[in-house]
Backbone as a printed PyTorch tensor [residue, N CA C, xyz], in Angstrom:
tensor([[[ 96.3860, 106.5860,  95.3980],
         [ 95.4040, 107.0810,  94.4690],
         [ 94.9580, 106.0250,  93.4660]],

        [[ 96.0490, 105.0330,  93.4440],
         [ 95.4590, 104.3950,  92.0990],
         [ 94.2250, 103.2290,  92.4630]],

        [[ 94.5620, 103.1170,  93.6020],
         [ 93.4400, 102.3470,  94.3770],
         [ 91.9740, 102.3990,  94.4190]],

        [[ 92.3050, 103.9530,  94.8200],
         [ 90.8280, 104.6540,  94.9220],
         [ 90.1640, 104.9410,  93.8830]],

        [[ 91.3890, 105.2610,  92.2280],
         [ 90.8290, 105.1290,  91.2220],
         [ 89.9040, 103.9520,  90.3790]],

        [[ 90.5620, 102.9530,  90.9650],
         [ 90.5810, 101.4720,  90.5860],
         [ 89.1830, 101.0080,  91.6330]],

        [[ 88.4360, 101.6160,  92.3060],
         [ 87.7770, 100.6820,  93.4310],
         [ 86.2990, 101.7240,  93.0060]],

        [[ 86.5920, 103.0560,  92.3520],
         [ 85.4610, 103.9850,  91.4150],
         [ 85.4010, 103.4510,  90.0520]],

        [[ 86.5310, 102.9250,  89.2930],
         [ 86.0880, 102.2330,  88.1410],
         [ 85.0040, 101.2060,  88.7020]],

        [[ 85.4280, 100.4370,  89.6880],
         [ 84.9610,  99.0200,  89.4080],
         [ 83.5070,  99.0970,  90.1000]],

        [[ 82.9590,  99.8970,  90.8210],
         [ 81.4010, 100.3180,  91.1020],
         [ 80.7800, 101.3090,  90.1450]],

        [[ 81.4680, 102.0990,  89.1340],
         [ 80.6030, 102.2540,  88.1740],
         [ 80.4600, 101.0310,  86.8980]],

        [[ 81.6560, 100.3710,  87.1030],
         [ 81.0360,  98.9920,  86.3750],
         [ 80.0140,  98.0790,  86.6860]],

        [[ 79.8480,  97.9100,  88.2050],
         [ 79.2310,  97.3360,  88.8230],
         [ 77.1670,  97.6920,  88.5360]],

        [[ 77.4720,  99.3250,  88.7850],
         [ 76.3830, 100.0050,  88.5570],
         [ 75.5020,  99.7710,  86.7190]],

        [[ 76.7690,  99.7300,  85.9770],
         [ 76.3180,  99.7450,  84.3510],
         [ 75.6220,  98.3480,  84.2000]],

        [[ 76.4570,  97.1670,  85.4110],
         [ 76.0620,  95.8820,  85.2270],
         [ 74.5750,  95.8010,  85.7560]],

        [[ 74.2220,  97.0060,  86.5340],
         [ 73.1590,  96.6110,  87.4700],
         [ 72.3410,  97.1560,  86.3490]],

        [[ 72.4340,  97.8820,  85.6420],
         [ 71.2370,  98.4930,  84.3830],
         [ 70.7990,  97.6980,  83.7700]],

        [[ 72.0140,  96.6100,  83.5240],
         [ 72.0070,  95.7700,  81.8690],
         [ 70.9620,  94.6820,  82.5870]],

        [[ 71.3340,  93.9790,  83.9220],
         [ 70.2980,  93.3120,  84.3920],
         [ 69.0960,  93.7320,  84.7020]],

        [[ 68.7850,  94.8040,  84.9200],
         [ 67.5780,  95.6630,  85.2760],
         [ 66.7070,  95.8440,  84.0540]],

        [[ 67.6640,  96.0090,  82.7910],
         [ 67.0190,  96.3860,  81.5900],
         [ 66.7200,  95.0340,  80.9830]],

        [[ 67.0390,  93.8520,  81.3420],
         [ 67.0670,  92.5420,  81.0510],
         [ 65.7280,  91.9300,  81.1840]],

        [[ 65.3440,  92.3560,  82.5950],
         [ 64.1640,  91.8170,  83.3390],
         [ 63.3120,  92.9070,  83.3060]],

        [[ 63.2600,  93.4870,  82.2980],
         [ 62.2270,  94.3430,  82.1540],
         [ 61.5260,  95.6160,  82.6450]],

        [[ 62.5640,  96.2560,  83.5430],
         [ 62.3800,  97.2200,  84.3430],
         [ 63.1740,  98.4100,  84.4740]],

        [[ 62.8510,  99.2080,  83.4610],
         [ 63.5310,  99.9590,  82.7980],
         [ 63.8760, 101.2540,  83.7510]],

        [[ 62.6030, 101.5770,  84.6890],
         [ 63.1450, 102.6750,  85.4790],
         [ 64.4730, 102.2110,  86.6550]],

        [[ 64.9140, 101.1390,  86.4840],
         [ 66.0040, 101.0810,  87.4310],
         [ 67.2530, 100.8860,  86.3780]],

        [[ 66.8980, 100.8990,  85.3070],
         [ 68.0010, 100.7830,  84.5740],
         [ 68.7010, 102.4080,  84.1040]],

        [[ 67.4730, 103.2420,  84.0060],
         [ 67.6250, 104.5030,  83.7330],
         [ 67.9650, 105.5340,  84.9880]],

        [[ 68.3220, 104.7980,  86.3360],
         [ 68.3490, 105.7040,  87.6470],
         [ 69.9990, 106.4080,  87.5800]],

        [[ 70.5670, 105.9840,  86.8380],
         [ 72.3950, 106.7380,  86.6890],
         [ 72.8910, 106.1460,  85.6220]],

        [[ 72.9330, 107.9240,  85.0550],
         [ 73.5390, 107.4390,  83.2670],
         [ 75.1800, 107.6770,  83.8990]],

        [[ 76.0560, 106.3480,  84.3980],
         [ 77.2220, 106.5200,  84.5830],
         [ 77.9840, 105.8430,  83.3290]],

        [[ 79.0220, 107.0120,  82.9260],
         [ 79.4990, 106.4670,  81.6980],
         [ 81.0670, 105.4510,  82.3190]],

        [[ 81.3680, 104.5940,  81.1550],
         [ 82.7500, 103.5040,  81.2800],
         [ 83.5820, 104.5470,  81.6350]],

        [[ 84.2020, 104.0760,  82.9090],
         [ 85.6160, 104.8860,  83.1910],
         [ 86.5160, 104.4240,  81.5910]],

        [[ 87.0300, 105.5790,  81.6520],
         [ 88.5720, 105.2010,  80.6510],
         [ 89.5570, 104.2720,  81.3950]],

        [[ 90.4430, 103.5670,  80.5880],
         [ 91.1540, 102.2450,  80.7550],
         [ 92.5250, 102.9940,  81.0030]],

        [[ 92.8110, 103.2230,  81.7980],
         [ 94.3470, 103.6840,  82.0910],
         [ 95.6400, 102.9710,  81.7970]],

        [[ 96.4110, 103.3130,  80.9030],
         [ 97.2250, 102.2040,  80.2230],
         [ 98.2660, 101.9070,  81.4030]],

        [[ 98.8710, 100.7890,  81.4760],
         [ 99.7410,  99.9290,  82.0210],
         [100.7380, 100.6770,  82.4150]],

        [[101.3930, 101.2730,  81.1940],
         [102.9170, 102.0390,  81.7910],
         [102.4540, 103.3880,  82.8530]],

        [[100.9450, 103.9460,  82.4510],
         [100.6850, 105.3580,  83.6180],
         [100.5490, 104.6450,  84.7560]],

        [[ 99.8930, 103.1930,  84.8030],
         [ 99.4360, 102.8500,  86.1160],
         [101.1750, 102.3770,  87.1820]],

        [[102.0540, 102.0580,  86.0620],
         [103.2500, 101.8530,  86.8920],
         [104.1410, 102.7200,  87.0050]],

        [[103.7050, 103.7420,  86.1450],
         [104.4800, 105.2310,  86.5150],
         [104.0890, 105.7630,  87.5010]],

        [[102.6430, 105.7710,  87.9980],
         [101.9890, 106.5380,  89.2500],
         [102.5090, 105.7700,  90.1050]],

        [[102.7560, 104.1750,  89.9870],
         [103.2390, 103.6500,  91.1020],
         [104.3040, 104.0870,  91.8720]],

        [[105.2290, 104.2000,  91.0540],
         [106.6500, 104.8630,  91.2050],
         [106.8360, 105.8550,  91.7000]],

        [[106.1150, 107.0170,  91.4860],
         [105.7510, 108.1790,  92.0320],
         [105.2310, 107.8650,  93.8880]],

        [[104.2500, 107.0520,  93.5990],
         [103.8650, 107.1910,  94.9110],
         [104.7350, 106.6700,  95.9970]],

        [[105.8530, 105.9190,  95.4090],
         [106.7520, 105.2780,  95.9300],
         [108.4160, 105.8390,  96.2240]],

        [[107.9690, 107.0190,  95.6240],
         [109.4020, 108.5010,  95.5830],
         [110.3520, 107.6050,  94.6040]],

        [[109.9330, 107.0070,  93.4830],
         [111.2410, 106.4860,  92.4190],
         [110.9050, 107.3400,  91.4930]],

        [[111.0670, 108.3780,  91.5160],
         [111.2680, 109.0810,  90.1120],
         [111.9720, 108.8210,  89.1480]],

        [[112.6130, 107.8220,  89.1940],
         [114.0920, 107.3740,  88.2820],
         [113.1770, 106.0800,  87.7160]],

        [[112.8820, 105.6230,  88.3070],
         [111.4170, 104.2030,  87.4780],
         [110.5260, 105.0090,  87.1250]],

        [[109.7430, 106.3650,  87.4290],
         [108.8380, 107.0830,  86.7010],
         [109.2270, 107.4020,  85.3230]],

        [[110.5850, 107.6450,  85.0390],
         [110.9920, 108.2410,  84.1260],
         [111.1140, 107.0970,  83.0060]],

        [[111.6300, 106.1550,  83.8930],
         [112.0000, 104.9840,  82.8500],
         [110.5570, 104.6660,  82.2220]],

        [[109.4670, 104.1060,  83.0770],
         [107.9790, 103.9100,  82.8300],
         [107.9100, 104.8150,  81.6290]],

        [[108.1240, 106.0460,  81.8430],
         [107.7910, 106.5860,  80.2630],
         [107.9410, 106.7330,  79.3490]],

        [[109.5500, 106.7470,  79.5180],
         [110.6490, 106.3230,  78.5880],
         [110.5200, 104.9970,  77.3750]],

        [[110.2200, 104.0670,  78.1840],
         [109.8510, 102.8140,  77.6810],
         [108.2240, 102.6020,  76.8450]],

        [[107.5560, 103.3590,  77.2700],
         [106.2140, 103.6240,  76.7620],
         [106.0310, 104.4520,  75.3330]],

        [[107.4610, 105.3450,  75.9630],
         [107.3380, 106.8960,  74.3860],
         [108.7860, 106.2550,  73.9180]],

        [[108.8570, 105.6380,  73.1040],
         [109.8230, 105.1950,  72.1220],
         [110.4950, 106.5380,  71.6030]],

        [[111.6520, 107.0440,  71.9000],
         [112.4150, 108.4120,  71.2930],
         [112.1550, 109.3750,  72.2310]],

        [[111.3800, 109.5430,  73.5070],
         [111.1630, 110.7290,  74.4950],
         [112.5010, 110.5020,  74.9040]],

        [[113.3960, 112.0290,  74.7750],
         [114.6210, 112.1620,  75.8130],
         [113.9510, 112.5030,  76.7690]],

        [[115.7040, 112.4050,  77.9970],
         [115.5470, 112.4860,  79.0430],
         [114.5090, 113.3480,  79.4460]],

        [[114.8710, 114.3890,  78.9960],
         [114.2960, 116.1300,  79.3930],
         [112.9520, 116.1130,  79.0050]],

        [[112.4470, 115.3010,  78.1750],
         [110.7060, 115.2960,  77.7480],
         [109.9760, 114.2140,  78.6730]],

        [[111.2520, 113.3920,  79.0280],
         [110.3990, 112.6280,  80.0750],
         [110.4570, 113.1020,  81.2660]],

        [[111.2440, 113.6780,  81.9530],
         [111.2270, 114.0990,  83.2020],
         [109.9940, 115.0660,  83.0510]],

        [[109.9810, 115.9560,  82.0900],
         [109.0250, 116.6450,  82.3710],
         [107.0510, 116.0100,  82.1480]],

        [[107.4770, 115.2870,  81.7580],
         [105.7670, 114.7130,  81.3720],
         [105.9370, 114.0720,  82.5450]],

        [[106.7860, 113.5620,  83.6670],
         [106.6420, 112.9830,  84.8500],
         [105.9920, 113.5390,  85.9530]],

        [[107.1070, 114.7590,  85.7190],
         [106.4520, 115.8680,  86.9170],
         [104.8770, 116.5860,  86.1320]],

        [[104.7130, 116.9140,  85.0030],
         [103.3150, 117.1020,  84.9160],
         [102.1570, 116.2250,  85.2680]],

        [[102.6530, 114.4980,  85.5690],
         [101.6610, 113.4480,  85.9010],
         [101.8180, 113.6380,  87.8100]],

        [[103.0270, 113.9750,  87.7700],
         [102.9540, 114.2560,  89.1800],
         [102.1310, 115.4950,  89.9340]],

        [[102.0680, 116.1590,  88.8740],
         [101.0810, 117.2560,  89.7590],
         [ 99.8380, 117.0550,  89.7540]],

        [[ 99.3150, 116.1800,  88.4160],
         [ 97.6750, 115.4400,  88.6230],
         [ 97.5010, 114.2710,  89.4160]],

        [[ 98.1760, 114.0470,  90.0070],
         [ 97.7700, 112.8790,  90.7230],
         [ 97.9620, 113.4970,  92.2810]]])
């Protein structure tokens, strides 16, 4: 998943880039053909927590969050794990 997330960020970046040049050179109806907004920046520790997950380490998922939420016990991290596990 994080792939597929990562390969839709980077063609709606691609697309915003194609506006800014479009709107550059003066041609505004191709700049205005898809109001696609900036994907959000997915922080580091979710992107290596999903890793983990996808990789059946739930024990590095936990840590990933652990290490991210300074004071999350065990029991708050396991569970914010398995809630990332059911969105993904």
């Amino acid at each position: 998943m994080l792939v597929e997330d990562e390969i839709m960020r980077l063609r709606e970046r691609v697309t915003l880039l194609e506006q800014q040049i479009a709107a550059l050179l003066g041609n505004p109806v191709i700049a205005t053909q898809s109001d696609v907004p900036p994907a959000p920046e997915v922080p580091l520790w979710k992107q290596r927590l999903v890793a983990a997950l996808q990789q059946n380490n739930e024990m590095q998922a936990i840590k990933e969050y652990r290490d991210a939420h300074e004071g999350a016990s065990l029991s708050q991290a396991r569970d914010a794990v398995n809630q990332i596990r059911a969105e993904i």
